[in-house]
C-alpha positions in Angstrom: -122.8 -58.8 75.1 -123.0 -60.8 78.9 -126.7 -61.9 77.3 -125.5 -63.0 74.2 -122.8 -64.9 75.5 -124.7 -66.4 78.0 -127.9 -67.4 76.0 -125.0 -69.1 73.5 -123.3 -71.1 76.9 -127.1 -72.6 77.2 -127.5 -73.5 74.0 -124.4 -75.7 73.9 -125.2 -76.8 77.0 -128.9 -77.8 75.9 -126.5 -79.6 72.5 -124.6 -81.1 75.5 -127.6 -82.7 77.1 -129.3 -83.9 74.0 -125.9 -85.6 73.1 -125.3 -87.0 76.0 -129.2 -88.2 76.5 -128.8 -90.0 72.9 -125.1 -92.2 74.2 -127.1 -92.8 77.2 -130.0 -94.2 74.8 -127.7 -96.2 72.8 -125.6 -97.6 75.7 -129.0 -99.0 77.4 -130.0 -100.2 74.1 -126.8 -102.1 73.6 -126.6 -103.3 77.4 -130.9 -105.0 76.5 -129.6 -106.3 73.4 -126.3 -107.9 74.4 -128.3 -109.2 77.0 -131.3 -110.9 74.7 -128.5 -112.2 72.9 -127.5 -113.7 75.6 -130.1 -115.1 76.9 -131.6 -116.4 74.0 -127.9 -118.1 73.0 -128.3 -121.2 75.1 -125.2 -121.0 77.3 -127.5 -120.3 80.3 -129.5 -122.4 82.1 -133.2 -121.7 80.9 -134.5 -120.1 85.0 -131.7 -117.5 84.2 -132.2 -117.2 80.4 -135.9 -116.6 81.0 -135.2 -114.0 83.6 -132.9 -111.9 82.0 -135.1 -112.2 78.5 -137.8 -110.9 79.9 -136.4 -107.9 81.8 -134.1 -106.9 78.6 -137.5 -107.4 76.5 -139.2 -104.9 79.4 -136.4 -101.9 79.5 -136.3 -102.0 75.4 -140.0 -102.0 75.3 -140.7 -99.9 78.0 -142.4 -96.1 77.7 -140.5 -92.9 78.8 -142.1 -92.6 82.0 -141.3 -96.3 83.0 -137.5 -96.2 81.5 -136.0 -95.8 84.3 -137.9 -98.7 86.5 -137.6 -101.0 84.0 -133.4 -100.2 83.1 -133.4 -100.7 86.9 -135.0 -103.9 87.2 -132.5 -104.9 84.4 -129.6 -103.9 86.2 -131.2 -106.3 89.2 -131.3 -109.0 87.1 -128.0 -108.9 85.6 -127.0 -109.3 89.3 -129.3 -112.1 90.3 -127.6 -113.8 87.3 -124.4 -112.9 87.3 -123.7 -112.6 91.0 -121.2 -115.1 91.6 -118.3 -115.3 89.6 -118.8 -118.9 88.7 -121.9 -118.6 87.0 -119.3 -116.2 84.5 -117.0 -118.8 84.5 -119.8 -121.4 83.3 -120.6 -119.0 80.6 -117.3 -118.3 79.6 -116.7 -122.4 79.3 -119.7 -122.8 76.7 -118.5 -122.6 72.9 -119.2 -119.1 72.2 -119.8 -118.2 75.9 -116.2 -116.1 76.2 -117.4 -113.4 73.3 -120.6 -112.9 74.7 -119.5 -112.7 78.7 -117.3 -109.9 77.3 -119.5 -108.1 75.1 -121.9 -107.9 78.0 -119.1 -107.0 80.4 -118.2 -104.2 78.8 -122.0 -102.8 78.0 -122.5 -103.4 81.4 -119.6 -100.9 82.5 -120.5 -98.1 79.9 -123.7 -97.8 81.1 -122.9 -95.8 84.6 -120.6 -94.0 83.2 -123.1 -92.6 80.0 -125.4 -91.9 82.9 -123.2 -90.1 84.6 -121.9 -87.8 82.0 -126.0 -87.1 80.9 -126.4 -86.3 84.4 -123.4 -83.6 84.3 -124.5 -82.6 81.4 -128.4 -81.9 83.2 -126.9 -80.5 86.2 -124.9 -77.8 84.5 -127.6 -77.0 82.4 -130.5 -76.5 85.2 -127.6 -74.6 87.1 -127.1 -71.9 84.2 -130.7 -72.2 84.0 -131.5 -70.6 87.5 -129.5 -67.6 87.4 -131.6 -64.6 87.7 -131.0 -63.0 84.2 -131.5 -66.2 82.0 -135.2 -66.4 83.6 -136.0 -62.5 83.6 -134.7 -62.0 79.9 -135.8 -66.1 78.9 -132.8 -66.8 77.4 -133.5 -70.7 77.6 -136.5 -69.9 74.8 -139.2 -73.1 74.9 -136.4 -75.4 75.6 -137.6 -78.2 77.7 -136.2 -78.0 81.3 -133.6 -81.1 81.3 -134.6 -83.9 83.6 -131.6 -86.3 85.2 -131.7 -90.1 84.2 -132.1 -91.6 87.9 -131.7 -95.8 87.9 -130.1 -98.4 89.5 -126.9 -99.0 87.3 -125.0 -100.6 89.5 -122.7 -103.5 87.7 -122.6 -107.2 88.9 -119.4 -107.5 90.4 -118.0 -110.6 88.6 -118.9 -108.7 85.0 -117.7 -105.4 86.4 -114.2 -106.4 87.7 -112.6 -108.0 85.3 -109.0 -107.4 84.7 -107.9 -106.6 81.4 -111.1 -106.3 79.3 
């Protein structure tokens, strides 16, 4: 009965990570998207719109292996641009500028935290995963062995702290 249980905890567990792993997909995807959008708008000046273009265009092109660099070198690009409050402000004053400073805003703060619950998610999974029993009998099957999602997520401040969105 201890087995069964047991093998049934890691397979929600396993559901857990796969979910988890596909908000985590969709929040990156909508954080390189917002971001072409914005680039490509014309409310930036064309250094930063080519900049941030081209590393949203890397991370939604890039392969498994090289996600994680290239979501990172988003992230550090999204902070180049957006490091000083005033260049939000100057977006925020273009026609159409507010919207799009929002949007971003807030795909820029649900990314950590979609990391951060697939990263739970891994943990407790690999945890369950080491116990003596659940190797000798194999109660994980052929499931793969979860791997974290480790990048550089960190927001730019003026897009992170904004009060009220």
């Amino acid at each position: 009965m201890y087995l069964s249980w047991t093998a049934g905890r890691l397979d929600r567990l396993h559901t857990r990570v796969d979910a988890s792993r596909a908000a985590l997909d969709a929040q990156l995807l909508r954080r390189a998207s917002v971001t072409q959008e914005l680039a490509t708008s014309g409310v930036l000046d064309p250094a930063a719109s080519i900049v941030l273009y081209q590393a949203a265009h890397a991370a939604r092109q890039a392969e498994e292996e090289q996600r994680e660099f290239a979501e990172s070198e988003l992230s550090q690009a999204l902070r180049a641009v957006f490091g000083e409050p005033a260049q939000v402000e100057a977006v925020r004053a273009e026609p159409g500028g507010e919207e799009a400073a929002d949007e971003l805003a807030a795909a820029v703060r649900r990314v950590p935290m979609a990391r951060r619950f697939h990263n739970d998610a891994v943990r407790a999974a690999r945890a369950l995963r080491r116990h003596r029993k659940v190797r000798w009998f194999r109660l994980a099957g052929h499931a793969p062995f979860s791997l974290a999602f480790e990048m550089d997520d960190e927001p730019p401040v003026a897009l992170a702290d904004r009060p009220g969105t």
